[in-house]
N, C-alpha and C positions, 0 to 999 in steps of 0.2 A: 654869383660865380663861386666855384666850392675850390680850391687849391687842396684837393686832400694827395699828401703825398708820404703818407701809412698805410700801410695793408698785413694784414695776417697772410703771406703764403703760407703753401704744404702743396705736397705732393708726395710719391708712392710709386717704385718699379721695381719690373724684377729682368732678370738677365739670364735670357736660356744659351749657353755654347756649347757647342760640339766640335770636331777637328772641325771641318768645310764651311759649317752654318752658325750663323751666332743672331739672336733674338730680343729682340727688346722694347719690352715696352712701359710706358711710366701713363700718370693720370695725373696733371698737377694744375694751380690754381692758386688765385688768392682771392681774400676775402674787404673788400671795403664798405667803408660805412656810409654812403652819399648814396647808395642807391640809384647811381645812375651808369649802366654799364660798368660798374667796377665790382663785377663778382664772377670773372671768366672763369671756366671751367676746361681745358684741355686734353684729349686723349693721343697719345704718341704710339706709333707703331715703326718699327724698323727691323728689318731683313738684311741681313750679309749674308752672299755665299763668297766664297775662296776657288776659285781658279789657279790652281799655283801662289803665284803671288800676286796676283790681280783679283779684286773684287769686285761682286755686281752687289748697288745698295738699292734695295727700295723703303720708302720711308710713306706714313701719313701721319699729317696733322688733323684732327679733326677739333673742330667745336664743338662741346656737348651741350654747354646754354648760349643764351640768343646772347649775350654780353660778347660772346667770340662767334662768330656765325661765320665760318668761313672753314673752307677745306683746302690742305696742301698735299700735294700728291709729287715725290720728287723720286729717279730714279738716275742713277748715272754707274762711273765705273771707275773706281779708285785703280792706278797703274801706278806703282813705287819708280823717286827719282832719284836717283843719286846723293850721297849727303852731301857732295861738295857741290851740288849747281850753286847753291846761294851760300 
């Protein structure tokens, strides 16, 4: 049994905006030494456009080696609340 609980992260993004649309993506990961699934690899993708003051967000996570093998795909709709609800 290996309790490795070190790892080398790093990661890298960049961030495209414009009035309406805003863009972002990053590739990030870390690195361990036990060789057994602990060297994920991540690629992130995100979309905002602006409707007034409402936004529609689409997002992907993907995995790019088998240590993270799974895809997230989320999209939804930011609508601003009041500062004083809470």
């Amino acid at each position: 049994m290996y309790h490795q609980n070190d790892a080398f992260l790093y990661g890298a993004g960049l961030i495209f905006s414009k009035k309406k649309i805003k863009i972002e993506g990053c590739i990030a990961g870390y690195a361990g030494y036990v060789n057994i699934k602990d060297s994920p690899l991540v690629l992130r993708l995100k979309t905002e456009l602006a409707f007034g003051k409402v936004k529609g967000v689409l997002s992907l996570q993907q995995g790019v080696r088998e240590d993270f093998d799974y895809t997230t795909l989320r999209f939804g709709i930011h609508v601003p609340i009041s500062k004083n609800v809470f």
